[in-house]
ROZAMAR-528405 format. One record per residue: residue number from 0; residue in three letters; chain; y negated, x, z of N, C-alpha, C, O, CB in turn. Coordinates in pm, whole numbers, m for minus. Glycine has a CB too. Layout:
BEGIN
{NUM,"ALA","A",{Y,X,Z},{Y,X,Z},{Y,X,Z},{Y,X,Z},{Y,X,Z}}
...
REM end
This chain:
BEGIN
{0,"UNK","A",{117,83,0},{0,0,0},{m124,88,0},{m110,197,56},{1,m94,120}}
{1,"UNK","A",{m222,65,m43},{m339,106,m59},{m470,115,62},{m510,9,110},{m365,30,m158}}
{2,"UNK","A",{m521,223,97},{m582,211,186},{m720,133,187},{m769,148,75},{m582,318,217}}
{3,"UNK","A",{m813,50,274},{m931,m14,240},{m1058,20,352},{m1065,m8,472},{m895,m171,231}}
{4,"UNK","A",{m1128,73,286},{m1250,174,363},{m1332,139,306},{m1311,75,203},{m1257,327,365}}
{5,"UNK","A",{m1487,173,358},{m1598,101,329},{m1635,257,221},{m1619,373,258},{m1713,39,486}}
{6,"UNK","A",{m1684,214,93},{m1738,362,53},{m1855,432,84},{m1955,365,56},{m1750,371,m66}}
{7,"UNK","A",{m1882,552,136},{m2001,541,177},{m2086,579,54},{m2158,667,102},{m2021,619,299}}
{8,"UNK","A",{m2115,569,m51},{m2259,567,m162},{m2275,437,m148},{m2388,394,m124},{m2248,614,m342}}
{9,"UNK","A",{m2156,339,m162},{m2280,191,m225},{m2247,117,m79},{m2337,49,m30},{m2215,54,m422}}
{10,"UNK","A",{m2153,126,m27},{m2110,38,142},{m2039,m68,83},{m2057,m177,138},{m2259,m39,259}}
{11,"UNK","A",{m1971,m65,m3},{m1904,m190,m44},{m1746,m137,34},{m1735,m33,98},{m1907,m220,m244}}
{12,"UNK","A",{m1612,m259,4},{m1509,m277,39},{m1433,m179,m69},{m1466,m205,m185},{m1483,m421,50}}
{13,"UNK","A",{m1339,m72,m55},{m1284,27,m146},{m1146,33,m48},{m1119,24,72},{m1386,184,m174}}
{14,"UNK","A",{m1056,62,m219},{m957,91,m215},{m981,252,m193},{m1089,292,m236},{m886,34,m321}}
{15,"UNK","A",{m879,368,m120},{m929,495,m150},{m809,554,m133},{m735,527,m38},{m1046,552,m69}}
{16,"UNK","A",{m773,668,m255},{m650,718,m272},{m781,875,m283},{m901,890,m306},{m520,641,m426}}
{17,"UNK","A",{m644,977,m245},{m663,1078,m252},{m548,1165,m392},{m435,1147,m436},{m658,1109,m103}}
{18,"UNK","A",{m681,1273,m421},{m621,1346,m532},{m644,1451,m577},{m730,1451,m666},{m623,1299,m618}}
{19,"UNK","A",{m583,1585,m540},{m596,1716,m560},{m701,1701,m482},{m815,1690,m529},{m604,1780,m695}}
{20,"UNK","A",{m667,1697,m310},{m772,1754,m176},{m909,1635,m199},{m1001,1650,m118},{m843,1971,m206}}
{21,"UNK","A",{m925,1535,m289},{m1067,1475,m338},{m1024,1323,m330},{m939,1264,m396},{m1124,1528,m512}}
{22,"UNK","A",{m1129,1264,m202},{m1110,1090,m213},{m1201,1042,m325},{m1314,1077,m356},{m1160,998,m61}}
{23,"UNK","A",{m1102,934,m385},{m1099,875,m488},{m1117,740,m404},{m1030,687,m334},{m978,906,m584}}
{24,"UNK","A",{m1326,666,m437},{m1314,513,m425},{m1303,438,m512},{m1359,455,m620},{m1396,460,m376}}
{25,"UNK","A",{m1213,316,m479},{m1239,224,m603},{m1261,108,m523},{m1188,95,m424},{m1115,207,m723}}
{26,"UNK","A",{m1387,m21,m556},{m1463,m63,m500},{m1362,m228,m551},{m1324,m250,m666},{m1628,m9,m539}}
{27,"UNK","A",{m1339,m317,m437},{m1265,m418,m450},{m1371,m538,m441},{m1440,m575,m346},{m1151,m414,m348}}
{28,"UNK","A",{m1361,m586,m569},{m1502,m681,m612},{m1504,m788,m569},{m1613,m844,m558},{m1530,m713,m747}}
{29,"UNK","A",{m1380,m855,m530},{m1380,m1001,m506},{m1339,m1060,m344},{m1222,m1024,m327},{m1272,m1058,m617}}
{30,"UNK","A",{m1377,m1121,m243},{m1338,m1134,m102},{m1215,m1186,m90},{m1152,m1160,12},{m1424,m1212,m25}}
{31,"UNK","A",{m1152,m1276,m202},{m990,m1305,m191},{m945,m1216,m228},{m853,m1190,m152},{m923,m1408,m257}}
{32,"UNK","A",{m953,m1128,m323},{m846,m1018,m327},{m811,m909,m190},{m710,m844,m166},{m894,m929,m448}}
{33,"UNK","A",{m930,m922,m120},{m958,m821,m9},{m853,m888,90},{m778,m838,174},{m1134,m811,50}}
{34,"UNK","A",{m872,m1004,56},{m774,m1151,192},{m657,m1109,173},{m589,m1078,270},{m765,m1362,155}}
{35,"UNK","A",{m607,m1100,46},{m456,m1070,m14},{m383,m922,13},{m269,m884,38},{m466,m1083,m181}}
{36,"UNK","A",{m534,m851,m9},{m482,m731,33},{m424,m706,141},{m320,m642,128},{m552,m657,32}}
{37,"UNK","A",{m462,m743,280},{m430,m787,360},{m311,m837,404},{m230,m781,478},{m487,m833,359}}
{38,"UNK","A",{m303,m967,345},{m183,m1056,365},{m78,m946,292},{23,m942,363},{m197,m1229,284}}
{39,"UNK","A",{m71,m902,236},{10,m850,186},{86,m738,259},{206,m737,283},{m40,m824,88}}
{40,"UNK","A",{m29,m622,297},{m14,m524,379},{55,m554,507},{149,m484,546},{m129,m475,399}}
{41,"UNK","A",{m4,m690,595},{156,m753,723},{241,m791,646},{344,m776,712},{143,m903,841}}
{42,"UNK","A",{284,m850,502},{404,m885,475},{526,m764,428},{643,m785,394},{376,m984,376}}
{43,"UNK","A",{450,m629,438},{509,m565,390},{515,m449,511},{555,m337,482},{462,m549,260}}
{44,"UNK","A",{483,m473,615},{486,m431,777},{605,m518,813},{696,m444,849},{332,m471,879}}
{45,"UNK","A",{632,m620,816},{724,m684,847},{831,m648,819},{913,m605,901},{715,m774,819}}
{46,"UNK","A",{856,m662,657},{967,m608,601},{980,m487,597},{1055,m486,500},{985,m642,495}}
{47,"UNK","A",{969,m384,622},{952,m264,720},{1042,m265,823},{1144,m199,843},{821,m257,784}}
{48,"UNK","A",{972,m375,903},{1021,m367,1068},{1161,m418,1050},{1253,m354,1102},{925,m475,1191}}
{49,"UNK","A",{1186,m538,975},{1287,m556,941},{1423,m472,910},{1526,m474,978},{1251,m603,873}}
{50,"UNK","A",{1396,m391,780},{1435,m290,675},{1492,m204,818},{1613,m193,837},{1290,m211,553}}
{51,"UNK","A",{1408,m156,898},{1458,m59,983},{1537,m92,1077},{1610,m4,1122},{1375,3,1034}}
{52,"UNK","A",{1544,m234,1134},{1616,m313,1212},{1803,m279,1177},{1899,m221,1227},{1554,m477,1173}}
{53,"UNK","A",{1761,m372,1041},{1880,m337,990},{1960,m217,939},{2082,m209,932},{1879,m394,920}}
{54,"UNK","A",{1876,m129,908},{1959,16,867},{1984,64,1028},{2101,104,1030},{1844,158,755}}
{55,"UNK","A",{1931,75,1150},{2018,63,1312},{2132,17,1271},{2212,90,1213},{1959,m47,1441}}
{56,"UNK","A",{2163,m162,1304},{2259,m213,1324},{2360,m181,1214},{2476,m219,1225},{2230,m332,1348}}
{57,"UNK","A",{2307,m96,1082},{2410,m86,1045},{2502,50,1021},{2615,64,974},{2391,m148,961}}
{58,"UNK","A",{2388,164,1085},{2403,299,1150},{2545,262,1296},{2639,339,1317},{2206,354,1223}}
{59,"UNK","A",{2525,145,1368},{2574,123,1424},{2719,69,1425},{2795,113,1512},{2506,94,1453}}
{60,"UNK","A",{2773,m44,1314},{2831,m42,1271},{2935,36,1219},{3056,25,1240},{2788,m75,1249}}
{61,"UNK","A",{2862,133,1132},{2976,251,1053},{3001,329,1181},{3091,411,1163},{2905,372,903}}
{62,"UNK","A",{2936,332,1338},{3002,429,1403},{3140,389,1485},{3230,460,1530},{2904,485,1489}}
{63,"UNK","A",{3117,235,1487},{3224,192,1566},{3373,187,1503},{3478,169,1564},{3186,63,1612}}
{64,"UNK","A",{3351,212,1335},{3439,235,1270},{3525,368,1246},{3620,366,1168},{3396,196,1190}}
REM end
């Protein structure tokens, strides 16, 4: 997922990736996309938390075998 920081030349809402040691802003124009960005970023924290849940129980599994 993409990180979201304020840029500091114009102060708008930015996406910011880094590249060869140099942040790279790119300025996110619209306030629902910013919402989504968002929503997106916990839905994909979740499934994460999830993802790791399950690779345990199933670390766990292959040992009892």
């Amino acid at each position: 997922m993409s990180t979201v920081a304020i840029c500091p030349t114009c102060g708008s809402k930015s996406r910011i990736k880094e590249k060869d040691g140099e942040t790279i802003y790119s300025a996110v124009q619209d306030d629902e996309a910013f919402k989504k960005i968002g929503q997106l970023k916990k839905a994909m924290e979740k499934f994460k938390t999830k993802a790791e849940a399950l690779e345990k129980e199933l670390e766990a599994i292959k040992a009892r075998q």
